[in-house]
GULUM-521681 format. One line per field, with one value per residue: x, y, z of N, C-alpha, C in turn; residue number from 1. Coordinates in pm, whole numbers. Each point is the difference from the previous one (the first is absolute). Layout:
<pts>
n.px [X;...] .
n.py [Y;...] .
n.pz [Z;...] .
ca.px [X;...] .
ca.py [Y;...] .
ca.pz [Z;...] .
c.px [X;...] .
c.py [Y;...] .
c.pz [Z;...] .
seq [NUM;...] .
</pts>
This chain:
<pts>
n.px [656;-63;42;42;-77;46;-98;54;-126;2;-147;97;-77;137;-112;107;-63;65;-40;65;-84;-92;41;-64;-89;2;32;-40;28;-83;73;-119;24;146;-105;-56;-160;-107;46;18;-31;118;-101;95;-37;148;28;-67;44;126;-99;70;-59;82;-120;102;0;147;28;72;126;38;-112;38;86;-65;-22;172;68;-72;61;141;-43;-138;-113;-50;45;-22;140;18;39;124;19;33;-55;70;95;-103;56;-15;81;-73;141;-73;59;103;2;152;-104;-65;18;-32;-103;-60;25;-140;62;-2;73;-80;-71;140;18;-90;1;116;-59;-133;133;34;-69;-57;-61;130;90;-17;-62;69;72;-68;7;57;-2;-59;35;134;-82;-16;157;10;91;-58;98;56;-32;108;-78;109;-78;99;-5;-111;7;39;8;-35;121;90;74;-52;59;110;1;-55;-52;29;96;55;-110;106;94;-11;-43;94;52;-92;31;-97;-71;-100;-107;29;-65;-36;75;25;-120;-15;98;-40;-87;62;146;-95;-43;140;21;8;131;3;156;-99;-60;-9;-85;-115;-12;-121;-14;-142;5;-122;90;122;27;188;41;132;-2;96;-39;-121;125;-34;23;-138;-89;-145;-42;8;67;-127;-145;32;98;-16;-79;-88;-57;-100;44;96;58;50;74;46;-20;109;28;-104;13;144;19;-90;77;109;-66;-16;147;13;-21;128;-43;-3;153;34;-127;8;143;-51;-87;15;86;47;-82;-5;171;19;-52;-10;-36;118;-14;-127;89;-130;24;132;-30;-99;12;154;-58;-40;152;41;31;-31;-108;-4;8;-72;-45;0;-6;-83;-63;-74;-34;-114;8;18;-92;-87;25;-15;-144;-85;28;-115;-73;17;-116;-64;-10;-16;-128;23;-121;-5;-109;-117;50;103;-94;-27;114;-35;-66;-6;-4;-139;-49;50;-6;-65;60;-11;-22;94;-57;-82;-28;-95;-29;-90;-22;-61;116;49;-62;34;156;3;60;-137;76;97;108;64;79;86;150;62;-18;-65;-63;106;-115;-33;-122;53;-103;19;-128;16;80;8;-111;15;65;-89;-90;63;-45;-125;32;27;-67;-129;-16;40;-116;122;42;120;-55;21;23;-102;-75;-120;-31;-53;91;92;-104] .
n.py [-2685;57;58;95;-12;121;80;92;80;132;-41;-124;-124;-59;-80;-74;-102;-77;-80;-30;-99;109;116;50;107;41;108;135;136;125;94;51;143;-41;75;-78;50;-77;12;-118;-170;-17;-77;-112;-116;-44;-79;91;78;58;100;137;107;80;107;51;56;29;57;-106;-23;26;121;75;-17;73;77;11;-11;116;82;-26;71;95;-60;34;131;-110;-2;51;-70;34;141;-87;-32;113;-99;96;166;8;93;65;21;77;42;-62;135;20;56;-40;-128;-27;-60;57;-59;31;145;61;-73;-98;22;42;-85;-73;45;-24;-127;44;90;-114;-99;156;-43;-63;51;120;-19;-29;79;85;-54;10;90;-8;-25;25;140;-1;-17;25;-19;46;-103;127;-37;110;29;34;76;56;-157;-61;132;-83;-102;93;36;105;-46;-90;16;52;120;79;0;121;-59;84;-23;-60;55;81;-58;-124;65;-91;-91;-16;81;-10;-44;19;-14;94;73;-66;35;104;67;-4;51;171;-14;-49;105;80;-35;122;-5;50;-38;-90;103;127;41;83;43;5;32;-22;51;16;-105;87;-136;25;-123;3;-159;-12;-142;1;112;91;99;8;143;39;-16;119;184;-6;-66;61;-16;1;-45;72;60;-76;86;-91;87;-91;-52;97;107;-33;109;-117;-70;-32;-15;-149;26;-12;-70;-115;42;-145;-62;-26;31;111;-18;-20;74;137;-58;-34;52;89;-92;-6;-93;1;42;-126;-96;41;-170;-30;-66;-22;-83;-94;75;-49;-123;-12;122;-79;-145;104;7;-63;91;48;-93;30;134;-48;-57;100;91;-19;-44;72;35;-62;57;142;-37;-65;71;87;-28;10;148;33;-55;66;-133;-43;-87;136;44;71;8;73;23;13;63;-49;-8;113;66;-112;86;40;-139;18;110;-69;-118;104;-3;-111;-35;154;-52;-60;101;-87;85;-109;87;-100;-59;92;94;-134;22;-83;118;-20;17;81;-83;30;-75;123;-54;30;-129;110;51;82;81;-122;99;45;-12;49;-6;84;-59;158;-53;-64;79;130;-97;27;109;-45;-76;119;115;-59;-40;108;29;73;50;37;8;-49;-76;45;-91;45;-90;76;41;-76;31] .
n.pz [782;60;-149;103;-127;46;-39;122;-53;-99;-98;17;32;-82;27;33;12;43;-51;123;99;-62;44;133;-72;133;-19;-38;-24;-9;52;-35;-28;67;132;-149;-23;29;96;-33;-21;-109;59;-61;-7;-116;89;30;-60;132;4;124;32;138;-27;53;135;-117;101;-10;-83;149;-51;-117;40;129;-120;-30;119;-1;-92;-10;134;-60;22;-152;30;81;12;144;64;5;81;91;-41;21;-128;-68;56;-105;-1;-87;-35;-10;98;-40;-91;-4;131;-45;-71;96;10;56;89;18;46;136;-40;-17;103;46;-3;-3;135;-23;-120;104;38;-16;111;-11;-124;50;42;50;-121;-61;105;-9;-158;-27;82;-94;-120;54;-9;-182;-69;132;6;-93;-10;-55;-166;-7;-99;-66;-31;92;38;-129;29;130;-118;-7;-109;11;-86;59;95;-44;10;-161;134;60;-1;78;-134;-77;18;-33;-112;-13;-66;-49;-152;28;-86;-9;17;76;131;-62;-23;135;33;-102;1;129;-49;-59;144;121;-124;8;106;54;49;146;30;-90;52;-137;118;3;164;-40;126;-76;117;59;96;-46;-8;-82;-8;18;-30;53;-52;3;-7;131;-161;-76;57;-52;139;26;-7;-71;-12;-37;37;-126;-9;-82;119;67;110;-9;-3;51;-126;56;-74;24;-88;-14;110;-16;-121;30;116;-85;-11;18;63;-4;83;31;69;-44;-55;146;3;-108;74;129;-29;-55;-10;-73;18;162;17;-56;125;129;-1;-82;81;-23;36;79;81;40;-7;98;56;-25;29;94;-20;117;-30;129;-26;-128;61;80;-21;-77;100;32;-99;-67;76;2;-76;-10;100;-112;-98;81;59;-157;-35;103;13;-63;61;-44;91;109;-13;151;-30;140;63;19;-38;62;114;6;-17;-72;-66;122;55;-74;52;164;-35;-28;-109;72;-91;57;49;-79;63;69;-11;53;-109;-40;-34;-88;-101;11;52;97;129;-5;-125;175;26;-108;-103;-23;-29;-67;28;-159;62;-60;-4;94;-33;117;20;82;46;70;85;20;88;-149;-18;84;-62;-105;50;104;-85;-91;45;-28;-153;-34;-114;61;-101;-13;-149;33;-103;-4;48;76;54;66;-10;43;-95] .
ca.px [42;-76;61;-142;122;-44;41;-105;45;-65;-118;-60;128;-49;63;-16;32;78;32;157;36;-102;59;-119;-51;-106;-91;78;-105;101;-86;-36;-9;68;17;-70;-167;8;94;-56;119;-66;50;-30;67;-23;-43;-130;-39;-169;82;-98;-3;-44;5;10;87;168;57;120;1;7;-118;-5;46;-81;-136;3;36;-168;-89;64;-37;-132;-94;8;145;119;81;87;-80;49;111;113;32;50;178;121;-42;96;-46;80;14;19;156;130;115;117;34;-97;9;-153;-82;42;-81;-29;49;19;95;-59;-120;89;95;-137;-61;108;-36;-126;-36;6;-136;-74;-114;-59;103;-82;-109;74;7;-122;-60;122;-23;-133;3;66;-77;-136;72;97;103;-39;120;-37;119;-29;33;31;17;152;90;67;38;143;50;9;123;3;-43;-155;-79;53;-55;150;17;108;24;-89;-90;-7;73;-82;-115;-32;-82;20;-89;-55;-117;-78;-45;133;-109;-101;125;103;-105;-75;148;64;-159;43;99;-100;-65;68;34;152;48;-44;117;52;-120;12;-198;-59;-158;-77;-83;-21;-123;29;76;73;168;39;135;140;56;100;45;-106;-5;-60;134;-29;-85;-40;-18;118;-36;-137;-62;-34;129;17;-125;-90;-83;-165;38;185;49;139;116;-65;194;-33;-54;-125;-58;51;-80;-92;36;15;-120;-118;-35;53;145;63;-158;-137;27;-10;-115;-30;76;-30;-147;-34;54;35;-102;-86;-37;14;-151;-30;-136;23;113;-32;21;-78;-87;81;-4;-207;39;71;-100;-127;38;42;154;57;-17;74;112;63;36;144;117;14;103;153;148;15;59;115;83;18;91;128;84;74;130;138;-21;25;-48;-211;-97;-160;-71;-111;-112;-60;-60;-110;28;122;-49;-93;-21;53;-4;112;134;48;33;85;92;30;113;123;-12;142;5;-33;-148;-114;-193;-92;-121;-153;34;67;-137;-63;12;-88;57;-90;38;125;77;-54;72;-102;67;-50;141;136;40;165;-10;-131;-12;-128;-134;-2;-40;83;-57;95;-38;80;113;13;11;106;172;-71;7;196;-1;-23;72;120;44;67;139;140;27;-153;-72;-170;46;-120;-1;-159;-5;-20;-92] .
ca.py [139;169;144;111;136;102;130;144;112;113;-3;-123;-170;-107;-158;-151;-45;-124;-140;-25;-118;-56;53;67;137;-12;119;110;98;153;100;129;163;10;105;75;-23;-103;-143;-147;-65;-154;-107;-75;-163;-32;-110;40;67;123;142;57;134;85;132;29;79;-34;123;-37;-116;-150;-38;-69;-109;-70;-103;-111;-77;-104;-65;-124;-108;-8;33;-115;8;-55;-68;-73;22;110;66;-121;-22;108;10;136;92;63;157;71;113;100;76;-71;49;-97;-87;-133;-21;-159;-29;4;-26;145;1;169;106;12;109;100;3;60;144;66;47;-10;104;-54;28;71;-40;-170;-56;27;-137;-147;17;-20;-147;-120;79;-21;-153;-22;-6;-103;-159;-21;-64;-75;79;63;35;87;-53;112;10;66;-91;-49;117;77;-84;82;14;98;87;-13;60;127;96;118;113;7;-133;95;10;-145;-27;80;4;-95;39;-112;-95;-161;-115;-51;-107;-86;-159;-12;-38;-82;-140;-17;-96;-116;-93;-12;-68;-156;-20;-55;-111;55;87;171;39;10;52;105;59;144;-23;104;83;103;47;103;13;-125;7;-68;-48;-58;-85;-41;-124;24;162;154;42;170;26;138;94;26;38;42;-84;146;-31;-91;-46;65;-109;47;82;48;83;-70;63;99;151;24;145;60;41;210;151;55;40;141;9;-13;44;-80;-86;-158;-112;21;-19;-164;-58;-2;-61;-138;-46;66;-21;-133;-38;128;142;34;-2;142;-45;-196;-137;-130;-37;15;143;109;-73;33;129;12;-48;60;114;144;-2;-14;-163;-90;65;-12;-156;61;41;-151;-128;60;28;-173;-122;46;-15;-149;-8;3;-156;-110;57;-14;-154;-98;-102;29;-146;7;128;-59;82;-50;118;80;1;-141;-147;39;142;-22;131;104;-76;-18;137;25;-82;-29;72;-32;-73;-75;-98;-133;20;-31;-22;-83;86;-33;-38;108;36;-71;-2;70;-47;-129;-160;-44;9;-33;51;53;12;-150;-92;23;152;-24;7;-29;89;-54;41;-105;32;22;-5;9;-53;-109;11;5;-150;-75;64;60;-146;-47;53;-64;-162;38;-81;102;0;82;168;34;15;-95;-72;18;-92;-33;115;-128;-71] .
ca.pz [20;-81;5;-46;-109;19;-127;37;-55;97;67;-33;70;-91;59;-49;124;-58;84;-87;-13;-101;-111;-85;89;135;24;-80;74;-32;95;-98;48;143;41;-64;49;-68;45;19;-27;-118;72;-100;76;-96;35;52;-137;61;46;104;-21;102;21;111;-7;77;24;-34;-4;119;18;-107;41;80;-63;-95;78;26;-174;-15;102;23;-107;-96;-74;105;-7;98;154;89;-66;35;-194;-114;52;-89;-133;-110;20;-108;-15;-153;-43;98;-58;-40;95;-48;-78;13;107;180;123;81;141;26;-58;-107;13;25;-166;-68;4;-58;-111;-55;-95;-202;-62;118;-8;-8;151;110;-17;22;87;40;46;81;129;75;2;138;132;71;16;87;11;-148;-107;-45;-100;-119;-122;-65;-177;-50;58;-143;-118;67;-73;-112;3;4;-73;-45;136;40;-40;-31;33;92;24;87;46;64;116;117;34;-93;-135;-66;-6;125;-46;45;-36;10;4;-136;-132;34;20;-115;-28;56;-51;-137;-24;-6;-119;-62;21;42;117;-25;22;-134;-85;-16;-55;25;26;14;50;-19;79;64;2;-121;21;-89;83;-75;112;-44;50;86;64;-104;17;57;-18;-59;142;60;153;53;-70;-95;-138;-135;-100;58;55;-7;48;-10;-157;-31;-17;-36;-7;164;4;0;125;-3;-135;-1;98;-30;-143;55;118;109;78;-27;54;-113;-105;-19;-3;-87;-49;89;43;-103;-138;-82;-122;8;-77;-177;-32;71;88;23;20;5;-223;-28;10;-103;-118;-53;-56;-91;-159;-79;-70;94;-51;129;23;-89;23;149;-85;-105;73;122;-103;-41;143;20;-129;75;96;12;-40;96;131;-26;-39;139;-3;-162;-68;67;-24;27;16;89;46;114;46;-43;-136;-79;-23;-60;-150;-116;-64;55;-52;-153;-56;7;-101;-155;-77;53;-92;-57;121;-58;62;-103;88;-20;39;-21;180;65;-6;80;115;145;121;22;-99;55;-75;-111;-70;-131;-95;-73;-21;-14;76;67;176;84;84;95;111;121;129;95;131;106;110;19;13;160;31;-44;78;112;0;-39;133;154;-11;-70;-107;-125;-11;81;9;60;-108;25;-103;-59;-21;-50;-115;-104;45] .
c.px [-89;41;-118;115;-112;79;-71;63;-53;-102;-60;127;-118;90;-19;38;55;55;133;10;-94;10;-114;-23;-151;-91;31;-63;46;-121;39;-19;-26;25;-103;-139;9;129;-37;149;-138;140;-45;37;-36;-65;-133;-54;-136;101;-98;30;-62;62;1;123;95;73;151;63;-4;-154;-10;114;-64;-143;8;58;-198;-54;77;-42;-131;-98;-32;142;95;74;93;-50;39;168;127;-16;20;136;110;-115;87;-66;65;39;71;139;110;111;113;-4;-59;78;-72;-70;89;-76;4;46;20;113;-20;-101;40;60;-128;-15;122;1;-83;-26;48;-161;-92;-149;-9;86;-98;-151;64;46;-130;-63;141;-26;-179;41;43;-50;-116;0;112;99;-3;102;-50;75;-25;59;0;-27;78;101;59;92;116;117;83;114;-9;-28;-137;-101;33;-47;121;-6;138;-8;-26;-134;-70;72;-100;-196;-62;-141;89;-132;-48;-111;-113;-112;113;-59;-45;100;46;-111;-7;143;32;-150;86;36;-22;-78;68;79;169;-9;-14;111;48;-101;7;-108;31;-128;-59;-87;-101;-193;-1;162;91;151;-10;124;63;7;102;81;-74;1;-18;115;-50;-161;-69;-19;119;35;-112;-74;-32;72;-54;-120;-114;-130;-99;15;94;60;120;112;-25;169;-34;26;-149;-28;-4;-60;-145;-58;-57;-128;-113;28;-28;86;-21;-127;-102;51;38;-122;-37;54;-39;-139;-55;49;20;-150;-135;13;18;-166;-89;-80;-13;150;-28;31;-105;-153;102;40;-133;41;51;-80;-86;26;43;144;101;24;115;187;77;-12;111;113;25;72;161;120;-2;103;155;75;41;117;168;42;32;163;114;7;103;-34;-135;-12;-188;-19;-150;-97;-68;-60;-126;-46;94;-72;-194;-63;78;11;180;132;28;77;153;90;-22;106;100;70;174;24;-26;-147;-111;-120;-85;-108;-110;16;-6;-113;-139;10;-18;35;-63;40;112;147;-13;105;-84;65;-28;148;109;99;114;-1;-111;-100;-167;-85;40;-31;89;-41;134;-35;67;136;38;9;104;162;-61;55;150;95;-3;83;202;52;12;162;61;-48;-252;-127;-84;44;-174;-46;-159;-27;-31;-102;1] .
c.py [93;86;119;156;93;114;86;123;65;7;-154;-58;-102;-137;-112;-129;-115;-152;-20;-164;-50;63;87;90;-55;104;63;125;121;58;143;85;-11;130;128;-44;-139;-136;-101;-56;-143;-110;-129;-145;-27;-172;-45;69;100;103;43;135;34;141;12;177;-33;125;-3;-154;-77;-56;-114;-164;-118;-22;-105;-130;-85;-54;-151;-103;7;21;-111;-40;-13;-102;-64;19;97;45;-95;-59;52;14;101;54;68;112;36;124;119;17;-59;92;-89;-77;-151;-67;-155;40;-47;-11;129;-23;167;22;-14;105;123;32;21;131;75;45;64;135;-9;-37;-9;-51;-147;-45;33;-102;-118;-1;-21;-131;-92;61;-76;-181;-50;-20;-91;-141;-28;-96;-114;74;101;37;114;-26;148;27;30;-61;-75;72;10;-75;118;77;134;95;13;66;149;79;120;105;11;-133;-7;-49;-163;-18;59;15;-124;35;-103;-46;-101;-81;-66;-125;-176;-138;-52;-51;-94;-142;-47;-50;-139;-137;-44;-100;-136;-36;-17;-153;-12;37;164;13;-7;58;154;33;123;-5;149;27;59;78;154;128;-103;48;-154;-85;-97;-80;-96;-146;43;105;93;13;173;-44;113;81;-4;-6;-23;-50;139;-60;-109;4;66;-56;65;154;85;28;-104;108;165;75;35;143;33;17;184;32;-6;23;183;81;22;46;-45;-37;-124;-127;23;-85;-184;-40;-15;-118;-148;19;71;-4;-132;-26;106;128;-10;9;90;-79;-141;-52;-141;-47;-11;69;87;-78;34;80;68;-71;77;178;110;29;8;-108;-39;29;-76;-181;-15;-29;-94;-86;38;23;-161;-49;59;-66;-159;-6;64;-118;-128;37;-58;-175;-67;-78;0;-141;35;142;-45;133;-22;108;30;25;-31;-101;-22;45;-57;100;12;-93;-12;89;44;-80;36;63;-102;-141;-46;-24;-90;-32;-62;-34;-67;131;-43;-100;134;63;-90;-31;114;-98;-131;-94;-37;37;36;40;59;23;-122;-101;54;143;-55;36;-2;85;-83;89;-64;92;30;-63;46;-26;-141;-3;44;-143;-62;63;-23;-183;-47;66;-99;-141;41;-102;87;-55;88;123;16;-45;-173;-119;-19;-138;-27;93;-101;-114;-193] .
c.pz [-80;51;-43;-81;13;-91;51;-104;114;40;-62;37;-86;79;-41;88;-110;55;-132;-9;-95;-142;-87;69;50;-19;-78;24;-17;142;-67;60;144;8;-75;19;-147;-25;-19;33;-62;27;-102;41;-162;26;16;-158;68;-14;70;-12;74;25;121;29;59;-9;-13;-2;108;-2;-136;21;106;-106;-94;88;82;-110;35;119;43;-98;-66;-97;106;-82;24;158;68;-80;-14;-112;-99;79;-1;-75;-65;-60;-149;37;-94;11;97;-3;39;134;-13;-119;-12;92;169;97;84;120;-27;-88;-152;-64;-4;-183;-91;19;-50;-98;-69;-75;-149;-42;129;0;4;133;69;56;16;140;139;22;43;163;37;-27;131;92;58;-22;34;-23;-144;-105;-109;-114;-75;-153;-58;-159;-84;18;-109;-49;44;-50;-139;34;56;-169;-62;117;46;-114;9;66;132;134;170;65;44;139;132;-10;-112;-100;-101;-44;94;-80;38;-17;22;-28;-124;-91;27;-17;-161;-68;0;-60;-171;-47;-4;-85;-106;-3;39;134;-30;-37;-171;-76;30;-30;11;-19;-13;106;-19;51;-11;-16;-113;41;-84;35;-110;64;-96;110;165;85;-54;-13;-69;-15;-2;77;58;170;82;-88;-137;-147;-74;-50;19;55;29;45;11;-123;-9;-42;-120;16;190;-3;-9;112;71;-48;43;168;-17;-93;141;184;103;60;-8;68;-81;-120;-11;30;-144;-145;18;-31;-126;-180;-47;-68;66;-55;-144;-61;24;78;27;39;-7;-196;-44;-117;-174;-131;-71;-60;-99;-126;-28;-20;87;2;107;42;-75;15;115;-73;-40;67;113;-74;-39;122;28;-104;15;99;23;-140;0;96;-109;-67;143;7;-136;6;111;-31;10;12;43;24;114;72;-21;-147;-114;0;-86;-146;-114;-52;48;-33;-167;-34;23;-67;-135;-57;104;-102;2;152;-3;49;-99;82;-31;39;63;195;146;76;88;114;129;73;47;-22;8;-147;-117;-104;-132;-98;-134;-50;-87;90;103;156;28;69;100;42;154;136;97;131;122;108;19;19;140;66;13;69;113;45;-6;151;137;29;-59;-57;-133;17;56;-55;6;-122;28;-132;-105;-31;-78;-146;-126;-43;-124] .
seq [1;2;3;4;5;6;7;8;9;10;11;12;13;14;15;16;17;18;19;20;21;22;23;24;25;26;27;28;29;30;31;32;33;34;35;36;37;38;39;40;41;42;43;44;45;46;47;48;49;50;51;52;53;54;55;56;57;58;59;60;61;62;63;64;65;66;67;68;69;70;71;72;73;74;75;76;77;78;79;80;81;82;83;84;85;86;87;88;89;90;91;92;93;94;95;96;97;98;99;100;101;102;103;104;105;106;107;108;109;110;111;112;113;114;115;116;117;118;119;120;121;122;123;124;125;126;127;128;129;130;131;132;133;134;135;136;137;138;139;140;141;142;143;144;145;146;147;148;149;150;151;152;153;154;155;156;157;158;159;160;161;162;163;164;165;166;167;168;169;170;171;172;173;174;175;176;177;178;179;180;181;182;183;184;185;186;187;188;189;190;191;192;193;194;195;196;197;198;199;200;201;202;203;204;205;206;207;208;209;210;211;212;213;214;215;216;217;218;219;220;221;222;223;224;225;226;227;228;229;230;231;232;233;234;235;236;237;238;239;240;241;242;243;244;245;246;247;248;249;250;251;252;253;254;255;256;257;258;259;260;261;262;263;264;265;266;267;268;269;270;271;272;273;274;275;276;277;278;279;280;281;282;283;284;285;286;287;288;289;290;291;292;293;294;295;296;297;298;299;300;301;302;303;304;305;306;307;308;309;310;311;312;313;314;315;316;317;318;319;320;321;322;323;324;325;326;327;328;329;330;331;332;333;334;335;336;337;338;339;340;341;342;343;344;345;346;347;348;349;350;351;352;353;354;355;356;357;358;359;360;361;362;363;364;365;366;367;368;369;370;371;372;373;374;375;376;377;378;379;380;381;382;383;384;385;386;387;388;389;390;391;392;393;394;395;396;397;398;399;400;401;402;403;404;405;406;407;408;409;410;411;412;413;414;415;416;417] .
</pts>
């Protein structure tokens, strides 16, 4: 059985093709600035240890889908003979609001309930859409799964998901917590818990998130029970772009300052703040760690403050948790930026926290798993690569074969290594 996991954004579809009876990835591949001059798609056969890179123009994703469906069956980067060997695609998708709570087998009324929600997130349904519509089309009668990022999170009580405002506004226009990064938290959890040498169901982590984009999660006997994004990927932690949690009177006042409207001001909020505007010119940690060592005080400010709301927010989930077996770093730069994980653990000492610095500092996503705590530290903290493509695998499989239980929960079998 190969399963093909598909992740369309807005102007890129990242793929992965997968042999489930081998238990390995076949292909792997992103198609870049869809719809924008300079397009390619990087087409990779880890088996082969090739990669291919063709500039070409894709005016939208069915085009961008019909080039990764010839990358997988022509060329030098062929890997299967024809489309009849791809059993299922599994579609991510950004937003399920309360109608989703697992993964589901696509059908119109599925497509219908997607487009229902898509005004919770306008910049990622509409793409995800698109490619499940071109996937279809151009693989006929080939089961089709959507995998939701907001689907872990739907485990989380009410008083952890509702919000103080007129009650109203849930009833009639579900304004609520939903959360995001679902796949991710739930994959890197469920690795913790096999490193630990436990069931998920007896293990209390909180994983970190942390890219680009950062979201923070409570998991409690292997469920979300809260997390740092809320309504809309904007809420909790501040991120390369996104101001996170901020006096929700600034938007008004400075509405009112600067003379805009409400689209000027969730741009300035979504695309314009968090480590770009503390910096005035960086999001890459990168670039803002250089910076910060060689005396730029903007640099060193937005470090500051990134850590600091990190350590915040990981010591409230261990206040809501009362007992932490793990603290997992996964993402881009969780899995990258010693700097950024030291920083955020330090002063955590009456946690029983104890860092193998010189481990810490050495590690990189390259070098896979990696615990960086040291034997005496009361809670285990990990490095561990994310792979949510594996997990579309893993519901795209619990789906076709239903091999879930009564209330719908995967049993992840490969999670376990």
């Amino acid at each position: 059985m190969k399963i093909l996991a598909l992740n369309c954004g807005s102007s890129s579809l990242k793929y992965q093709l997968f042999d489930w009876e081998k238990k390995e990835v076949v292909a792997v591949g992103i198609v870049e600035r869809i719809g924008i001059e300079g397009s390619f798609i990087k087409h990779e056969v880890p088996a082969k240890d090739k990669e291919i890179k063709t500039e070409t123009s894709i005016p939208d994703h069915k085009v961008g889908i019909m080039l990764v469906l010839d990358a997988l069956v022509k060329g030098e980067g062929a890997v299967i003979s024809g489309m009849k060997e791809i059993s299922a695609v599994g579609h991510r998708v950004v937003h399920g609001g309360e109608k989703f709570n697992h993964s589901v087998l696509i059908n119109d009324k599925v497509i219908s309930a997607i487009k229902d929600v898509s005004h919770l997130a306008p910049l990622h349904n509409p793409a995800n859409l698109i490619g499940i519509e071109a996937a279809i089309e151009a693989l006929p009668g080939c089961p089709q799964v959507a995998i939701f990022d907001t689907a872990f999170h739907q485990t989380m009580p009410a008083y952890a998901y509702m919000y103080p405002v007129p009650h109203e506004w849930y009833d009639k226009f579900a304004v609520r917590r939903y959360g995001f990064h679902g796949t991710s938290h739930l994959y890197v959890s469920k690795r913790a818990a096999d490193l630990l040498g436990k069931s998920a169901k007896d293990c209390n982590i909180i994983t970190m998130h942390i890219g680009n984009g950062v979201s923070c999660t409570a998991i409690k006997g292997g469920i979300s029970v809260d997390t740092s994004m809320g309504l809309t990927p904007l809420e909790g932690a501040i991120m390369g772009t996104r101001c996170g949690d901020i006096d929700p009177a600034i938007p008004m006042f400075m509405q009112n300052e600067l003379g805009v409207g409400p689209k000027e001001m969730d741009t300035l909020l979504n695309k314009k703040s968090g480590l770009l505007g503390i910096t005035g010119q960086y999001t890459d940690r990168r670039d803002i760690l250089q910076n910060a060592e060689t005396g730029d005080k903007k640099c060193q400010l937005a470090v500051d403050m990134e850590c600091y709301k990190l350590r915040k927010i990981l010591g409230s989930y261990a206040a809501a948790l009362g007992h932490v077996d793990a603290i997992v770093f996964t993402a881009g730069v969780g899995e990258n930026a010693g700097d950024i994980r030291q920083k955020v653990l330090e002063g955590l000492d009456c946690l029983g926290i104890e860092i193998d610095k010189a481990k810490n500092l050495g590690t990189r996503s390259k070098h896979g798993e990696t615990l960086i705590s040291t034997p005496a530290s009361k809670i285990k903290v990990f490095m561990i690569p994310t792979n949510e493509e594996l997990v579309f695998v893993e519901d795209v499989v619990g789906i076709l074969n239903k091999t879930y239980d009564d209330h719908m929960v995967y049993q992840y079998t490969f999670l376990k290594k």
